[in-house]
DSSP file (Angstrom, degrees, kcal/mol; ACC not computed):
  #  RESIDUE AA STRUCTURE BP1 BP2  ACC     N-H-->O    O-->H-N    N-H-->O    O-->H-N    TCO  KAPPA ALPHA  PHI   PSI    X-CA   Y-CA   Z-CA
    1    1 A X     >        0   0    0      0, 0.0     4,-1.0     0, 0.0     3,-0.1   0.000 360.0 360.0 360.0 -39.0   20.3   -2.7   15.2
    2    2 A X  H  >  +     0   0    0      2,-0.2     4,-1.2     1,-0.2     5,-0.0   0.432 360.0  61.6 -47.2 -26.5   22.6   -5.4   14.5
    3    3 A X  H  > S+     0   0    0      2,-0.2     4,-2.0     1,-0.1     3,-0.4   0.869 107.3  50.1 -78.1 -42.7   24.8   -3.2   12.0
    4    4 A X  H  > S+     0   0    0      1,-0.2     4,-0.7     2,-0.2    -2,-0.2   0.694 103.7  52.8-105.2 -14.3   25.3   -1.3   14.7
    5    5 A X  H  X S+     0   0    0     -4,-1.0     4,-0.9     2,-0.2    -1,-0.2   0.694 109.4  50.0 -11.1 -75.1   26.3   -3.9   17.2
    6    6 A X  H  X S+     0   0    0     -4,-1.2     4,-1.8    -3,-0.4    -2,-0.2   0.926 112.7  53.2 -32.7 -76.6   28.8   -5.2   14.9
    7    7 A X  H  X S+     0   0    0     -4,-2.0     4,-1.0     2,-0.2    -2,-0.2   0.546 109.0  46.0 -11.2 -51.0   29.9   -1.3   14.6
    8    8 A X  H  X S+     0   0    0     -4,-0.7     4,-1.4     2,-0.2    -1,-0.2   0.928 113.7  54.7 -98.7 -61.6   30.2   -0.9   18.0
    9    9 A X  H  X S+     0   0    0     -4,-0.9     4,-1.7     1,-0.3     3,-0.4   0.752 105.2  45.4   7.1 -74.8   32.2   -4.3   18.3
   10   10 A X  H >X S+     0   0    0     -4,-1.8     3,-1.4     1,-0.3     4,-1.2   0.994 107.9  56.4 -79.3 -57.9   34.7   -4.0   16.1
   11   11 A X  H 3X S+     0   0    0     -4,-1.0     4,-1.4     1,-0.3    -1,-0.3   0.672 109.5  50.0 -44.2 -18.4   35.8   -0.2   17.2
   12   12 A X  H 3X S+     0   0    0     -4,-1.4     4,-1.7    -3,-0.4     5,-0.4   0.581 108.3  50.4-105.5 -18.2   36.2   -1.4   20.5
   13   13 A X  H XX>S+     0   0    0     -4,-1.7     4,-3.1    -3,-1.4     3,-0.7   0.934 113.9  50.7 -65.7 -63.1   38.5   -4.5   19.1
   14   14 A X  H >X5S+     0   0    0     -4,-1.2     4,-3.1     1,-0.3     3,-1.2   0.873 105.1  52.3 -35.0 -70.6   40.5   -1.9   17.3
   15   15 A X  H 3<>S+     0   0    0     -4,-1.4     5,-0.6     1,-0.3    -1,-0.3   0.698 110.4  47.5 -57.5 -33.7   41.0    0.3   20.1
   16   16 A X  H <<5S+     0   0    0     -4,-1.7    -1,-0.3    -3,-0.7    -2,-0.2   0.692 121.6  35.4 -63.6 -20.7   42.4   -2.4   22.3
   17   17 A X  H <<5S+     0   0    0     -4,-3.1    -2,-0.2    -3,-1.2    -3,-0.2   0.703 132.6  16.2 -97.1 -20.2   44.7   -3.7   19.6
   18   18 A X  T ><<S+     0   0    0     -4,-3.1     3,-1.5    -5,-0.7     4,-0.4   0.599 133.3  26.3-102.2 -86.6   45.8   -0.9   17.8
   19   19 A X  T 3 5S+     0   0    0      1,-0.2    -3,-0.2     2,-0.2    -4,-0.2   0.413 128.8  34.5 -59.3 -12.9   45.2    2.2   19.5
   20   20 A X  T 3>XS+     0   0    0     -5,-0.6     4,-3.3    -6,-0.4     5,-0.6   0.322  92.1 107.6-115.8 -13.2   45.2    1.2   23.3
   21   21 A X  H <>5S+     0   0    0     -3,-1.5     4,-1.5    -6,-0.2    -2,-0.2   0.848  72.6  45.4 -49.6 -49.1   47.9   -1.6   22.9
   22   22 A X  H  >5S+     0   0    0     -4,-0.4     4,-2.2     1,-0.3    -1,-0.2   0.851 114.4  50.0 -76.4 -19.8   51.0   -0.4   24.3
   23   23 A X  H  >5S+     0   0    0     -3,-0.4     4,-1.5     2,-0.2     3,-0.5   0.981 110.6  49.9 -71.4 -32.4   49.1    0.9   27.5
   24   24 A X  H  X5S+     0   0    0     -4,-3.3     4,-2.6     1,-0.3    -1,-0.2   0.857 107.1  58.1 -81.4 -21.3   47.4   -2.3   28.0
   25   25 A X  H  X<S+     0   0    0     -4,-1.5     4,-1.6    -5,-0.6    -1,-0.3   0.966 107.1  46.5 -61.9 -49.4   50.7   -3.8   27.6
   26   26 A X  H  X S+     0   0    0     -4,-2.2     4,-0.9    -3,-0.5    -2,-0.2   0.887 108.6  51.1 -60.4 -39.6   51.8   -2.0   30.2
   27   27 A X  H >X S+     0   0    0     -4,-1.5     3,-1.4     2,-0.2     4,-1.3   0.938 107.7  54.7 -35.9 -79.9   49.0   -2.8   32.2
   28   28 A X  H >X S+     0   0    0     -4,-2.6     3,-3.0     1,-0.2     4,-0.6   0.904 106.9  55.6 -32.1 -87.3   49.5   -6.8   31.4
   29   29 A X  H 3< S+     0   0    0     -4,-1.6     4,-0.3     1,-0.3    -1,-0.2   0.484 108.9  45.1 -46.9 -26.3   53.2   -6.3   32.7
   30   30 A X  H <X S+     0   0    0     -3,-1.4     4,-1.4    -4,-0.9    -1,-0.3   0.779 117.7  41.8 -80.9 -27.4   52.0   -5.0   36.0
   31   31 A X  H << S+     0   0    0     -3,-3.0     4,-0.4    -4,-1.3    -2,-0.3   0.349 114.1  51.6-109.8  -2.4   49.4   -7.5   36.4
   32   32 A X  T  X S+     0   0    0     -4,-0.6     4,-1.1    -5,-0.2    -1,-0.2   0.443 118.6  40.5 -93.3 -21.0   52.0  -10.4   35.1
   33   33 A X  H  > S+     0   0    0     -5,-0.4     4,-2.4    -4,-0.3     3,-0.3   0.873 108.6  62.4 -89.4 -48.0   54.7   -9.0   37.9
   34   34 A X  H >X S+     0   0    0     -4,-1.4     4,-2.3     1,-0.3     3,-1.0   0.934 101.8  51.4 -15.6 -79.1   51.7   -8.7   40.2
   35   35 A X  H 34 S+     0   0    0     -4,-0.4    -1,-0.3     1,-0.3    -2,-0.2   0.804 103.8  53.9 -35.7 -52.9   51.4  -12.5   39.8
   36   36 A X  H 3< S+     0   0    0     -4,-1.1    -1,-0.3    -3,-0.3    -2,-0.2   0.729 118.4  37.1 -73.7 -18.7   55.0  -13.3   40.7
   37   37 A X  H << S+     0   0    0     -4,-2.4    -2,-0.2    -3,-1.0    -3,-0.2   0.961 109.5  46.0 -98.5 -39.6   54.6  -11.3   44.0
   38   38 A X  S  < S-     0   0    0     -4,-2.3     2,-0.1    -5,-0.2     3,-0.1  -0.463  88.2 -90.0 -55.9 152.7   51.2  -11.7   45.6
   39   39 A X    >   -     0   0    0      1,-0.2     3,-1.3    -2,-0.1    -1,-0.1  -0.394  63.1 -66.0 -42.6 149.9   49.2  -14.4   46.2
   40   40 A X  T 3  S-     0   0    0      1,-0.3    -1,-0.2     2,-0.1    -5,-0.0  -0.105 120.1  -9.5 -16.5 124.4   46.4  -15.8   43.5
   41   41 A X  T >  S+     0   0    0      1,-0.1     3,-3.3    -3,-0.1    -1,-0.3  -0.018  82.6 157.1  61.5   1.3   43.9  -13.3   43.1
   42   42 A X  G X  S+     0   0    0     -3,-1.3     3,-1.5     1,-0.3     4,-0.3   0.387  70.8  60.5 -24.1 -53.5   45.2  -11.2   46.1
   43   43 A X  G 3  S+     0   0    0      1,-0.3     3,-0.5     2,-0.2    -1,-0.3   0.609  87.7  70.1 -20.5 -51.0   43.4   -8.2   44.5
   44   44 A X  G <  S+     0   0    0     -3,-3.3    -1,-0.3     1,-0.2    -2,-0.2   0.545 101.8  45.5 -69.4 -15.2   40.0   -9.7   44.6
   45   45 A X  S <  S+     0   0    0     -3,-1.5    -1,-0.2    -4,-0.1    -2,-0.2   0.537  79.6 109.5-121.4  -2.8   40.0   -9.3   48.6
   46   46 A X  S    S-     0   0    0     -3,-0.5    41,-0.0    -4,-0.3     0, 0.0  -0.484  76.7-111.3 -56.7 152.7   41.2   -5.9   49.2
   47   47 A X     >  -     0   0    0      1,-0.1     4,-0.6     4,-0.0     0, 0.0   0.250  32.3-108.3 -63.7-157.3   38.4   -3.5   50.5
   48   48 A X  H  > S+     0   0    0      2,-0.1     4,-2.1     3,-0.1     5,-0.4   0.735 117.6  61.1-100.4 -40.0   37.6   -0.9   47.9
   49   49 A X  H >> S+     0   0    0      2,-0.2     3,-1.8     3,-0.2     4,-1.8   0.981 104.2  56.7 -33.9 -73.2   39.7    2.1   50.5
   50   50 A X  H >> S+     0   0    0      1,-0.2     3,-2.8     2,-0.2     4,-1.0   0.736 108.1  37.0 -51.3 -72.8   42.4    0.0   49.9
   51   51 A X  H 3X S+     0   0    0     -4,-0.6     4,-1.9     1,-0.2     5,-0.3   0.661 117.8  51.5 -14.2 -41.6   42.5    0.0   46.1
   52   52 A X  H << S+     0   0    0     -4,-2.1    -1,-0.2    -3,-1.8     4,-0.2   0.657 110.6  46.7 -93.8 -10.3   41.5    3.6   45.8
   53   53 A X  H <X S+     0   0    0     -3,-2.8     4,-1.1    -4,-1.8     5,-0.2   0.967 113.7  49.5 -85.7 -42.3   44.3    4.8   48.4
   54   54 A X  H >X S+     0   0    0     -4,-1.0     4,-1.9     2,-0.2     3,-1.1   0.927 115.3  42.9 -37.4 -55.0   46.8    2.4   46.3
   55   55 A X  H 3X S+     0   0    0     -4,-1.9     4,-0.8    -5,-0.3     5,-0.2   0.887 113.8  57.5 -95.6 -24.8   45.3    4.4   42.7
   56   56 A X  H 3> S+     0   0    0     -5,-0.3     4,-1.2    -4,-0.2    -1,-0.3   0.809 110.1  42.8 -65.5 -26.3   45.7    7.8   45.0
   57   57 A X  H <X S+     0   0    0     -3,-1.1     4,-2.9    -4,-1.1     5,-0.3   0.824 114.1  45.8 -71.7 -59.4   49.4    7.2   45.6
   58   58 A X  H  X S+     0   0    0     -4,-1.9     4,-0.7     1,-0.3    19,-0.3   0.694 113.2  52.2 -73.9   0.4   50.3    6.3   42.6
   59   59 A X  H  X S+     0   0    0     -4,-0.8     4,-1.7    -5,-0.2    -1,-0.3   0.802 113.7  41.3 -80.4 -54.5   48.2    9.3   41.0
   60   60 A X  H  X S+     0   0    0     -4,-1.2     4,-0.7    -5,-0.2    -2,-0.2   0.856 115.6  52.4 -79.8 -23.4   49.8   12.1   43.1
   61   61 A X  H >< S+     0   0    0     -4,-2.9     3,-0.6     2,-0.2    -1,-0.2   0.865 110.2  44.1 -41.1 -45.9   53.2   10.4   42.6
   62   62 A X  H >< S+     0   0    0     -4,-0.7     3,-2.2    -5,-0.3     5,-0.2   0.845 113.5  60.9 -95.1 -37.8   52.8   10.2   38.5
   63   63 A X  H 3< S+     0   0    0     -4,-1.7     3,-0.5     1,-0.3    -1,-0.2   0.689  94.0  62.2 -33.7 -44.7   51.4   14.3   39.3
   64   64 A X  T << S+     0   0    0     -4,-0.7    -1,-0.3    -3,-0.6    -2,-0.2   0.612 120.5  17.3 -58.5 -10.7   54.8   15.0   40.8
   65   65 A X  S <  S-     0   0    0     -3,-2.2     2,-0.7     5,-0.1     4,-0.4  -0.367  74.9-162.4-178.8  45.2   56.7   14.3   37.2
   66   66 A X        +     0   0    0     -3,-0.5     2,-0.2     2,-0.1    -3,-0.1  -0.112  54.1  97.2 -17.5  70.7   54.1   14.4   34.3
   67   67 A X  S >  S-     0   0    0     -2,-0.7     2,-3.1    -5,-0.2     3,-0.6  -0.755  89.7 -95.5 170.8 132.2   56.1   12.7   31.9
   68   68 A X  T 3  S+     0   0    0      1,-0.3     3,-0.2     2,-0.2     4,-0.1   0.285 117.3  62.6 -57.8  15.6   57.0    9.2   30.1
   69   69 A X  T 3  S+     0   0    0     -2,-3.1    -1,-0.3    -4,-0.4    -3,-0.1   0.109 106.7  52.2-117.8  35.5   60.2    8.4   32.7
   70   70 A X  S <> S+     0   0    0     -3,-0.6     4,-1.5    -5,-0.1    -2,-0.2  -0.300  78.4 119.7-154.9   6.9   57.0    8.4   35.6
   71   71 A X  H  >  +     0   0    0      1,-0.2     4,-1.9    -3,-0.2     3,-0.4   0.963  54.6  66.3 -61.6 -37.9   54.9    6.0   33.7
   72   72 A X  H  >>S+     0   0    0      1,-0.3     4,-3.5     2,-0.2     5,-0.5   0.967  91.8  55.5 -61.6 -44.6   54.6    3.5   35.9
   73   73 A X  H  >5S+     0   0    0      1,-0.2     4,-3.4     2,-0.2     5,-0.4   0.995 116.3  42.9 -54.0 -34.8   52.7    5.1   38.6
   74   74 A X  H  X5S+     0   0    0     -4,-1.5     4,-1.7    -3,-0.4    -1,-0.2   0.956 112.3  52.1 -77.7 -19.1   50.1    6.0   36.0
   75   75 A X  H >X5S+     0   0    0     -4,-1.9     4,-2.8     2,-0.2     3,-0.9   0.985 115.1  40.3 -57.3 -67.1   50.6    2.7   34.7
   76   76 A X  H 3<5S+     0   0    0     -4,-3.5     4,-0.3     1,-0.3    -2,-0.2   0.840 112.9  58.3 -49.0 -35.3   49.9    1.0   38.7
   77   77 A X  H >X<S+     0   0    0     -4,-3.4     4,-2.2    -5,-0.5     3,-0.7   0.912 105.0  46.8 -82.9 -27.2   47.4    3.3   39.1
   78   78 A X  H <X S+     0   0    0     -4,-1.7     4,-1.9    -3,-0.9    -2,-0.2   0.884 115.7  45.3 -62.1 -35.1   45.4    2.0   35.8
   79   79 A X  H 3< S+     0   0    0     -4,-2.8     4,-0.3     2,-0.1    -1,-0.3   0.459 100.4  60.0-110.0  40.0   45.6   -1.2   36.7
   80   80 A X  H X> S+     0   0    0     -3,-0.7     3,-3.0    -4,-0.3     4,-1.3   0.797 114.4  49.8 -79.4 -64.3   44.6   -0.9   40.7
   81   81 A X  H >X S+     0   0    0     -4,-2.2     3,-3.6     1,-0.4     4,-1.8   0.739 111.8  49.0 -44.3 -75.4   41.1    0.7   38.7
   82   82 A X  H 3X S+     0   0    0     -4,-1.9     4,-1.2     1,-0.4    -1,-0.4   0.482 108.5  45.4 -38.1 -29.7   41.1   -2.3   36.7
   83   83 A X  H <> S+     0   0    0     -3,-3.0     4,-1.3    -4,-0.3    -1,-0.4   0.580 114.9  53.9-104.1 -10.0   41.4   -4.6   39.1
   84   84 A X  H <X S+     0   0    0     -3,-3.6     4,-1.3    -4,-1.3    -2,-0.2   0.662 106.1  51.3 -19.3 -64.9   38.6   -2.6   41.2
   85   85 A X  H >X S+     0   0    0     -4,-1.8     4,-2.5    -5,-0.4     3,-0.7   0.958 109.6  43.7 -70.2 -48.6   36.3   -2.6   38.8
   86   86 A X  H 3X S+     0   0    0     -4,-1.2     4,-2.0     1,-0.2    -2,-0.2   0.878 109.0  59.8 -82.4 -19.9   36.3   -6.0   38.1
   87   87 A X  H 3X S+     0   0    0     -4,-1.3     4,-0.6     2,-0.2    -1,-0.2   0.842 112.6  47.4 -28.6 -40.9   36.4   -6.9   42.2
   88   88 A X  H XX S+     0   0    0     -4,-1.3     4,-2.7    -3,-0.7     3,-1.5   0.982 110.2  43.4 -84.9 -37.7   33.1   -5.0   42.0
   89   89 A X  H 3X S+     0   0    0     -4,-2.5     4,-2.6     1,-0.3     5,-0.4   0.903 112.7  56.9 -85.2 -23.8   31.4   -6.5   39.2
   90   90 A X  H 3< S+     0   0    0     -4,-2.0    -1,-0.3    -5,-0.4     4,-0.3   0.812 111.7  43.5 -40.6 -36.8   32.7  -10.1   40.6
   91   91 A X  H XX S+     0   0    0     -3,-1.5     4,-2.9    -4,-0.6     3,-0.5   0.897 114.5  52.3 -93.6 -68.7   30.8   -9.3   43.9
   92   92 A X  H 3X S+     0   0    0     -4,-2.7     4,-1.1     1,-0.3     6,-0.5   0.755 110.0  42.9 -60.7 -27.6   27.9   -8.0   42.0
   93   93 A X  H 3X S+     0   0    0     -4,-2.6     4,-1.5     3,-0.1    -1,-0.3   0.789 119.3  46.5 -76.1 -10.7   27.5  -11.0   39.8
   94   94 A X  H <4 S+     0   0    0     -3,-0.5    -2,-0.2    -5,-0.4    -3,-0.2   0.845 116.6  47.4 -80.2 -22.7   28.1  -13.6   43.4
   95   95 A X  H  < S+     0   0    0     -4,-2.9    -3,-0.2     1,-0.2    -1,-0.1   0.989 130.1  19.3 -92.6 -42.9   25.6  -11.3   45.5
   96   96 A X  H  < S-     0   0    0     -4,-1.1    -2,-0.2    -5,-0.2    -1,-0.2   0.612  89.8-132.7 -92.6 -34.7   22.7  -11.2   42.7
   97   97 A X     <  +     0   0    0     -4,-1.5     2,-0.6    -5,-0.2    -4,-0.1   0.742  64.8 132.6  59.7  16.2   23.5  -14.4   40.3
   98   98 A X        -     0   0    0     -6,-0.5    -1,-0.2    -5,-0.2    -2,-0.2  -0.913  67.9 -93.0-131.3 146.3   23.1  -12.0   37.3
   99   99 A X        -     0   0    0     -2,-0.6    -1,-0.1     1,-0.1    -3,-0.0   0.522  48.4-102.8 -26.8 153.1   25.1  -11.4   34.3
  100  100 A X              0   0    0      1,-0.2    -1,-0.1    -7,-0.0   -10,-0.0  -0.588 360.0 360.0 -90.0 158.5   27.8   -8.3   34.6
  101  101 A X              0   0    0     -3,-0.1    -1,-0.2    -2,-0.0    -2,-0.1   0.669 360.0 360.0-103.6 360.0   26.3   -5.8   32.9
């Protein structure tokens, strides 16, 4: 069970450094410009509507023009999820007290 642990581990280190880096780089760059325009943590107190109308723009925007000179909306729109998801599982460990799962 432990081999496989490891296993699971390490493929998912690889796939964020090798194989997922440059989106998550992109990702990082939205969420380092992010920083210079919003307040600190700003993200963390939007409703969850907001977020998902924000990752609904920027989805039917990147829809108009399939294609690398349009990244960025798909880029904004990956990391509004990301920052969504971890708003929920922040709320779920403060409401409970128990470990994200």
């Amino acid at each position: 069970m432990e081999n496989k642990i490891i296993e699971r581990q390490n493929y998912m280190l690889k796939a964020f450094r090798e194989t997922f880096a440059p989106a998550f780089d992109c990702i990082l760059n939205v969420i380092a410009d992010g920083r210079e325009k919003y307040k600190k943590d700003d993200w963390e107190t939007r409703s969850i509507n907001h977020h998902l109308e924000h990752i609904k723009a920027h989805i039917n925007n990147f829809d108009k023009k399939r294609d690398i000179s349009n990244l960025e909306d798909l880029t904004h729109a990956a990391t509004r999820c990301i920052m969504l998801s971890q708003a929920i599982l922040n709320k779920h460990k403060n409401d409970n007290n128990k470990p994200r799962p």
